[in-house]
C-alpha positions in Angstrom: -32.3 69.5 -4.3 -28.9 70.0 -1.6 -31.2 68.7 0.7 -31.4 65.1 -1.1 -28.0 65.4 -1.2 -27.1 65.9 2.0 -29.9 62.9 3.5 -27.9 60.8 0.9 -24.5 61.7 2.3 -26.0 60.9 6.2 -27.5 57.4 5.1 -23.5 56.6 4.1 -22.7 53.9 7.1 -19.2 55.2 8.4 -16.4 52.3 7.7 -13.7 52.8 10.4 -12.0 49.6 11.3 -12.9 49.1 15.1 -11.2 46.3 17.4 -13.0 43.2 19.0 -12.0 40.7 21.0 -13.2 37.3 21.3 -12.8 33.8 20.6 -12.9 32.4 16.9 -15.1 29.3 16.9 -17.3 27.3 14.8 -21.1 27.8 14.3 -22.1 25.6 11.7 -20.2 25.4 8.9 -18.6 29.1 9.3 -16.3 30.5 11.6 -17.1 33.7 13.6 -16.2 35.5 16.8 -17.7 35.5 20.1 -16.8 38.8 21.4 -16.2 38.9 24.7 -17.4 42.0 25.9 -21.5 41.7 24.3 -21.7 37.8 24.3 -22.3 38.7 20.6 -21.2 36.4 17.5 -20.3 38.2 14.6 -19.5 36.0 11.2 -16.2 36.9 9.4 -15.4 37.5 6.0 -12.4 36.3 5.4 -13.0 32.4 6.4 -9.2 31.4 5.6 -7.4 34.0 7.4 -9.6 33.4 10.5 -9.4 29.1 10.7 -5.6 29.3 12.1 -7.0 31.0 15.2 -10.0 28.7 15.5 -10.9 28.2 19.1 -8.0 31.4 20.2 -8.8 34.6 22.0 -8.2 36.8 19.4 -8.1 40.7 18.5 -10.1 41.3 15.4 -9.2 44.8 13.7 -12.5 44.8 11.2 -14.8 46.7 10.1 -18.6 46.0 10.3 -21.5 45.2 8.7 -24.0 46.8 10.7 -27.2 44.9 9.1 -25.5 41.7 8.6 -23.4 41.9 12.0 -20.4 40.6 9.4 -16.7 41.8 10.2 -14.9 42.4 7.5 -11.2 41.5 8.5 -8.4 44.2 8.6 -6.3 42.2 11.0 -6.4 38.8 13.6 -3.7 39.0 16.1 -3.2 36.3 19.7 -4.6 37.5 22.4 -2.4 35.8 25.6 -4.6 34.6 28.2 -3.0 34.3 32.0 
């Protein structure tokens, strides 16, 4: 029976907030981030807190939805650009 238990407890995704960086931009009617290391677009939870930085380089502390490749927000900070 532990050993239910225990494939239960490994099935768990781990939720650490991770940091991306990116560009917030429109894709449709939602706004998501185009990281810019993995070309890849990931669609944010929190739509409000994300539209003041539409089309900014950004830093995204979040953590992720795996299956649904959604960030849940922690933080959006400016990234400067030179």
């Amino acid at each position: 029976m532990s050993q239910t238990k225990s494939q239960v407890d490994t099935a768990t995704p781990q939720r650490s907030a991770q940091s991306f960086e990116g560009t917030i931009m429109r894709s449709g009617e939602k706004l998501v981030l185009r990281e810019n290391a993995s070309k890849t677009a990931y669609q944010l939870d929190d739509q409000d807190k994300a539209k003041r930085y539409e089309n900014k380089n950004v830093k995204v502390m979040a953590t992720v939805d795996h299956e649904s490749r959604v960030l849940h927000i922690v933080a959006i900070t400016p990234v400067e650009t030179d």
